[in-house]
C-alpha positions as CSV (number, residue, x, y, z in Angstrom):
1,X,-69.2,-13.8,-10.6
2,X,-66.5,-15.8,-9.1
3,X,-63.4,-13.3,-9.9
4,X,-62.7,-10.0,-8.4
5,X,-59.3,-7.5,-10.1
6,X,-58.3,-4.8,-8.0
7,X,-56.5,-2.7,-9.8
8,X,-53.7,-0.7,-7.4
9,X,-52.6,2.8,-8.4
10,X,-50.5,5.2,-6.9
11,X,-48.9,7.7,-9.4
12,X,-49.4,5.5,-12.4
13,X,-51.8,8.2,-14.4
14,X,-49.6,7.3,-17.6
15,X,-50.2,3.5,-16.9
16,X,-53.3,2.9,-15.5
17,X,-54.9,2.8,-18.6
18,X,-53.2,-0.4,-19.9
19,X,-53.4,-1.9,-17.1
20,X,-57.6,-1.8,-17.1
21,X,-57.5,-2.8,-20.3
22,X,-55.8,-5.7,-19.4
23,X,-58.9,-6.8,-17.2
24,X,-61.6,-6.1,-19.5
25,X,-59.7,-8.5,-22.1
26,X,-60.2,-11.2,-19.7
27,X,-61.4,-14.1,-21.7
28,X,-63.3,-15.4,-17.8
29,X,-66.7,-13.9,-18.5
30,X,-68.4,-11.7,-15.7
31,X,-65.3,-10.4,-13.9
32,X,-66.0,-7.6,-10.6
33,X,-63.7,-4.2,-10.9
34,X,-62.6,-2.3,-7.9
35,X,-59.9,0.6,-8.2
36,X,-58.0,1.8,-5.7
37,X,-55.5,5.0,-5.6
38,X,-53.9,5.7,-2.0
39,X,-53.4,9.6,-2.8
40,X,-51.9,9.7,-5.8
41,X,-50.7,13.2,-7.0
42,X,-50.8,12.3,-11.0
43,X,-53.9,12.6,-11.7
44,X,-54.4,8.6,-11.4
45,X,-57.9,8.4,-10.1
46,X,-59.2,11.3,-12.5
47,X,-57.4,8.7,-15.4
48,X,-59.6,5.5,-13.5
49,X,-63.0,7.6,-13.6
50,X,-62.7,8.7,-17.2
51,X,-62.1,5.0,-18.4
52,X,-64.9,3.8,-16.6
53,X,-67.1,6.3,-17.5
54,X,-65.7,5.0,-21.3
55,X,-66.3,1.9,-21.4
56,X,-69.2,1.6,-19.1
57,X,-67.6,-0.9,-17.1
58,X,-68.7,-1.3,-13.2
59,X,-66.4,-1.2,-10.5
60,X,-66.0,-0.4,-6.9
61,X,-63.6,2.6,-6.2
62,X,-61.1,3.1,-3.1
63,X,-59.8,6.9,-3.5
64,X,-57.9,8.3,-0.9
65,X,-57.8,11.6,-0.5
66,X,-54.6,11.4,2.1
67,X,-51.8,8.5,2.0
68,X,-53.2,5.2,3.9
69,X,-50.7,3.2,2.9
70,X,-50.7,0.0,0.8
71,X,-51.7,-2.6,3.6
72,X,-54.8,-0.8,4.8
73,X,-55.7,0.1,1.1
74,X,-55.9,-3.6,0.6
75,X,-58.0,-4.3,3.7
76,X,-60.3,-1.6,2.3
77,X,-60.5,-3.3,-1.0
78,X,-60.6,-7.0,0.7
79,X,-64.0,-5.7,1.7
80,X,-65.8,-4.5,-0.8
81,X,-64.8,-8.5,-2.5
82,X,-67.9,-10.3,-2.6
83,X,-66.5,-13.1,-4.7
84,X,-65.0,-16.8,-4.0
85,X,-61.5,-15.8,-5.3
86,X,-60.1,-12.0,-5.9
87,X,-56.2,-10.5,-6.9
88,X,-54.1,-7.3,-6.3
89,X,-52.1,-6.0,-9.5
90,X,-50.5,-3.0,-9.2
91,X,-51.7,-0.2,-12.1
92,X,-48.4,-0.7,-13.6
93,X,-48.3,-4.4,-14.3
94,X,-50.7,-6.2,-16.8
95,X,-52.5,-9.8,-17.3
96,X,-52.1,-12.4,-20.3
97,X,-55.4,-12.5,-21.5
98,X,-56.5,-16.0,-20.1
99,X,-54.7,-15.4,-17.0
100,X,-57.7,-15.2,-15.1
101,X,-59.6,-18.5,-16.6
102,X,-56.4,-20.4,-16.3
103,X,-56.3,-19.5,-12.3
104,X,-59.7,-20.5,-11.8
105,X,-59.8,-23.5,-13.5
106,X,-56.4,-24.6,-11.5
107,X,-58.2,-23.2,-7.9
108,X,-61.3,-25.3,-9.0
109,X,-59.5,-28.6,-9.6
110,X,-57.2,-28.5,-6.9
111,X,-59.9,-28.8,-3.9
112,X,-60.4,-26.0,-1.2
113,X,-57.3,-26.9,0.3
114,X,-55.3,-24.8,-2.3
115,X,-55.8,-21.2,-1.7
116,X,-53.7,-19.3,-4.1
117,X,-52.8,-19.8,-8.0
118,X,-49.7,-18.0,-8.7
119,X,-47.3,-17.8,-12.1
120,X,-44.2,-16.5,-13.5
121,X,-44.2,-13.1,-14.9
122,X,-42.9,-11.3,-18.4
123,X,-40.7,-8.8,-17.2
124,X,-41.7,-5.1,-19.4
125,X,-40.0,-1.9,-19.4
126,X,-40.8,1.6,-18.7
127,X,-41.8,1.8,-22.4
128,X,-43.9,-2.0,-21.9
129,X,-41.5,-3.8,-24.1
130,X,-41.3,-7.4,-22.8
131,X,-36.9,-7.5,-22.1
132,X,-37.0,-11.3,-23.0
133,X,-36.1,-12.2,-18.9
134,X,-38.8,-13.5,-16.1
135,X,-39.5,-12.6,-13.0
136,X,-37.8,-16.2,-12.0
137,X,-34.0,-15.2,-13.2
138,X,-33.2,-13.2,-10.0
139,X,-34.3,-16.1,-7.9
140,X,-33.1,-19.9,-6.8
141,X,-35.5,-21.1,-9.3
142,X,-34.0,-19.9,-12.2
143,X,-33.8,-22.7,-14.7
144,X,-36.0,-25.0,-12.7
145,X,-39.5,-24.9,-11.9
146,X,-41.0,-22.8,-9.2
147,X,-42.5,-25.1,-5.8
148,X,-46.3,-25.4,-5.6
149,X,-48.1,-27.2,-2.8
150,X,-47.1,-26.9,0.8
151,X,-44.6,-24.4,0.2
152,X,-44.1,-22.6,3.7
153,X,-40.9,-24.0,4.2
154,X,-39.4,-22.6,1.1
155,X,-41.3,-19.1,1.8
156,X,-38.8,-18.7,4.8
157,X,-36.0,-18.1,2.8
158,X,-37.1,-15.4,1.0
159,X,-40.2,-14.6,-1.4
160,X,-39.9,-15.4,-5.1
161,X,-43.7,-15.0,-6.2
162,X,-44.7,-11.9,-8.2
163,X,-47.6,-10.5,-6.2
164,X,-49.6,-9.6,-9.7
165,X,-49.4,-13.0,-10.4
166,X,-51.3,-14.4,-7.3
167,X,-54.9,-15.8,-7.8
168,X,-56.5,-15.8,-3.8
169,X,-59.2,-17.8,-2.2
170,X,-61.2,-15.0,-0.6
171,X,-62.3,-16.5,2.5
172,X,-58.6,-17.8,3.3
173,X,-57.4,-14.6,3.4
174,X,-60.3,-13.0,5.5
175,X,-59.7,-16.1,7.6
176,X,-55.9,-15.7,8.6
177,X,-56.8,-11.5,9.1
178,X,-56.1,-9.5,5.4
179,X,-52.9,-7.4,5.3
180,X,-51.2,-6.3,8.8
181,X,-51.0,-2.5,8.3
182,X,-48.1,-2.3,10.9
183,X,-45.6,-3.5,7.1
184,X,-45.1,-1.5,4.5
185,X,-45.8,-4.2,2.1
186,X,-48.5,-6.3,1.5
187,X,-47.7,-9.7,-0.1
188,X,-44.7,-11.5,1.4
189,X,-46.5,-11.9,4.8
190,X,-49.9,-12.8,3.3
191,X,-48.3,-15.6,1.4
192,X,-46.3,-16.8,5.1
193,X,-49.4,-17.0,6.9
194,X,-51.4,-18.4,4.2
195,X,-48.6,-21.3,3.5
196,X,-48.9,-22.6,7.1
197,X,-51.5,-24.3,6.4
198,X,-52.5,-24.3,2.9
199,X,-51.3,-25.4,-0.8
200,X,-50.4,-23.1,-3.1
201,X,-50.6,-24.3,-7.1
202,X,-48.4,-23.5,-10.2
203,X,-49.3,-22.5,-13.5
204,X,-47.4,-24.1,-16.2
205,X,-46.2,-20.4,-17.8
206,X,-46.4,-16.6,-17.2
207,X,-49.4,-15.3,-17.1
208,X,-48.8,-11.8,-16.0
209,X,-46.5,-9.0,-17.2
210,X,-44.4,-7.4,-14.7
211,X,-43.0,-4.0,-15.1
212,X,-38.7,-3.1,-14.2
213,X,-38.1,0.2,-13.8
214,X,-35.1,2.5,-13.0
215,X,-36.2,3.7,-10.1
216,X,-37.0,0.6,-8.5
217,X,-32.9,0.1,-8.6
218,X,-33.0,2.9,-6.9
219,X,-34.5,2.9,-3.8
220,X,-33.0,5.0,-1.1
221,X,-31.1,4.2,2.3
222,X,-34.0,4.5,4.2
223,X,-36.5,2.8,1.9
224,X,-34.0,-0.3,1.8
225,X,-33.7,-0.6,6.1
226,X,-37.5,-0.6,5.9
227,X,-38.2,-3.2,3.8
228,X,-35.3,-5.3,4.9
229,X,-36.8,-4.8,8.8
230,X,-40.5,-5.5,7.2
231,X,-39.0,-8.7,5.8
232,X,-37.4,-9.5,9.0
233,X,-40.8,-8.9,11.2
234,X,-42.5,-10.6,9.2
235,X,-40.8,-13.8,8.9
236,X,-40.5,-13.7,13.1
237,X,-44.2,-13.8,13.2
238,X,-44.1,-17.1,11.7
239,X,-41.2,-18.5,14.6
240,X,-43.2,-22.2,16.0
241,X,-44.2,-23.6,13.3
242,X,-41.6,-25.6,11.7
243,X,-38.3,-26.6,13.4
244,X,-36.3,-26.4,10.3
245,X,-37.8,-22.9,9.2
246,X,-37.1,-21.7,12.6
247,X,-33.7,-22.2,12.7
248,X,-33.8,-20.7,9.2
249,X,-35.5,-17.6,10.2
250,X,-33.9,-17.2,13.6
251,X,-30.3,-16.9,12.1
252,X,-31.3,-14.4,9.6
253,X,-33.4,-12.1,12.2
254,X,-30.9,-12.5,15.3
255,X,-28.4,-10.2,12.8
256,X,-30.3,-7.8,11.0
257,X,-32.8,-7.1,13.8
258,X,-29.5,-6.1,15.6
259,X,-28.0,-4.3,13.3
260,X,-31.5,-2.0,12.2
261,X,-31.9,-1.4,16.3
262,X,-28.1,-0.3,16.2
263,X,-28.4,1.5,13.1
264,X,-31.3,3.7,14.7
265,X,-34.8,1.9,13.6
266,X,-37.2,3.6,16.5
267,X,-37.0,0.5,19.5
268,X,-40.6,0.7,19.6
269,X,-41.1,-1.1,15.9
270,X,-38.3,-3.4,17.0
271,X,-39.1,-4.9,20.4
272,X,-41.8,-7.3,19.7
273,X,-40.1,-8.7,16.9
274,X,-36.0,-8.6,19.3
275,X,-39.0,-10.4,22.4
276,X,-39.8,-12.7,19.7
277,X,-36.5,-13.9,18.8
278,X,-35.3,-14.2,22.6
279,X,-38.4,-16.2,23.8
280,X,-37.1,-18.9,20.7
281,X,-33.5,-18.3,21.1
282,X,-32.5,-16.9,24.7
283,X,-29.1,-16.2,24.5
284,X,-27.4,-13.1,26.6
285,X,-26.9,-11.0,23.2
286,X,-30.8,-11.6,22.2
287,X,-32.0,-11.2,25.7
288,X,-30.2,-8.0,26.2
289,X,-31.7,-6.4,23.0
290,X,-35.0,-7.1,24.0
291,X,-34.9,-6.0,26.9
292,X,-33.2,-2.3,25.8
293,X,-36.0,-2.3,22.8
294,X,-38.7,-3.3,25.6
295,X,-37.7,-0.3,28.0
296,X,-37.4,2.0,24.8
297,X,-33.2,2.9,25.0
298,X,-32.8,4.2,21.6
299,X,-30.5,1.9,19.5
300,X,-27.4,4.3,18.9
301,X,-27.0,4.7,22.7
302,X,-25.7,0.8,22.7
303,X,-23.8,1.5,19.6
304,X,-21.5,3.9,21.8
305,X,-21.5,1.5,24.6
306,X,-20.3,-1.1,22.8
307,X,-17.3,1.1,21.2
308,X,-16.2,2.2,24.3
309,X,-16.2,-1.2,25.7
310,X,-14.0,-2.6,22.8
311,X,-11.2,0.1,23.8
């Protein structure tokens, strides 16, 4: 076999279904199966069992019985792979039906310095329907074709690849570590780290449907300062490498790690990202807030300083 799907649920009972049936229509012969539900409280894995007990299909399973999280899920799944090249679709997205041999064949022919295959998506609604847009519209992109080959620089502005999309050289990924299980998400900083020093290719046209729902418009407060510091972190690991990405990433992580560590995001999950950003750019604003994160003063204590110091 030379292609492993996992298939990602969590709460998707009344979509899992499609999305399974999406890999066994797979037009790449001799394709591994592993299924994974962090905890789900639907019913989702009970839905995965009963459609491979169905259609007799094998697969590998990764049922949680408590909430892992979607990084260590991954790493769980990244090691039950025992193929050349494997991809994460979440249970609520789907594949074109020669999305798979397309990948391949593009991995194959671009030498083993490429180490991800990666496409536009459909965008689907809640109902499936395909709404006529692409993933592409809400991006820079829009209009013009997507970067392929040594794309880190580009990565540091922000991530425009649909996950589902993302065709992955197995040992590249085991190489630079899996999926850090400090983020709470799993493709952004997979894609930095790969990019340092690796190719990514293009396929010519969607090969994956993703799915827009309501409540992915949303997402709470809360939800939103996580991801945003995730994003942040995650770009600061990658400070070093590039000149022109650092000064890229720099002025986007001085302000918001600032404003998340004034805001009340725990010091602890701030300081070695603030440390990060002061060793690269040691002024007195960035020095000070590594120093406060490093010695633990919760963020909303220099909030008041600060206000009483303006008077």
């Amino acid at each position: 076999m030379e292609v492993t799907v996992v298939v990602a649920a969590y709460n998707h009972a009344g979509l899992l279904r499609k999305a399974l049936d999406s890999v066994a229509a797979q037009t790449l012969e001799q394709v591994a199966l592993v299924v994974t539900d962090d905890a789900s409280r639907d019913g989702s894995a009970e839905v995965a069992t009963a459609w491979l007990a169905e259609t007799g299909r094998a697969a590998r399973t990764v049922f949680h019985e408590h909430n892992a999280g979607i990084c260590r899920t991954f790493n769980e799944a990244l090691a039950l792979v025992r193929t050349p090249f494997y991809t994460v679709m979440s249970a609520d997205d789907r594949m074109l039906p020669d999305r798979l041999a397309v990948q391949v064949e593009l991995l194959r022919s671009a030498g083993p310095d490429a180490v991800a295959a990666y496409s536009d998506a459909w965008l689907i609604d809640e109902h499936g329907r395909r709404t006529g847009g692409r993933f592409s519209d809400s991006y820079r992109f829009a209009g013009r074709a997507m970067p392929e080959g040594p794309i880190f620089g580009e990565l540091c502005h922000g991530n425009w690849i649909p996950a589902p999309s993302v065709l992955l050289r197995t040992s590249a990924v085991r190489d630079v570590g899996g999926y850090d299980e400090s983020l709470s998400f799993e493709d952004y900083d997979l894609w930095l780290r790969l990019s340092r020093r690796h190719h990514f290719v293009l396929a010519p046209e969607p090969l994956v449907e993703y799915r827009v729902s309501a409540g992915q418009a949303t997402a709470g407060l809360s939800a939103s300062m996580t991801m945003g510091v995730d994003l942040t972190r995650a770009r600061v690991k990658n400070l070093g490498i590039d000149r022109d990405a650092d000064r890229v990433i720099l002025d986007e992580a001085e302000g918001k790690l600032r404003h998340a560590y004034l805001s009340g995001v725990a010091a602890a999950t701030l300081a070695p990202a603030l440390r990060t950003v002061a060793r690269h750019r040691p002024t007195p604003a960035t020095l000070a807030l590594a120093t406060a994160s490093s010695l633990r003063v919760p963020g909303h204590l220099l909030g008041r300083r600060r206000t009483r110091g303006a008077r």
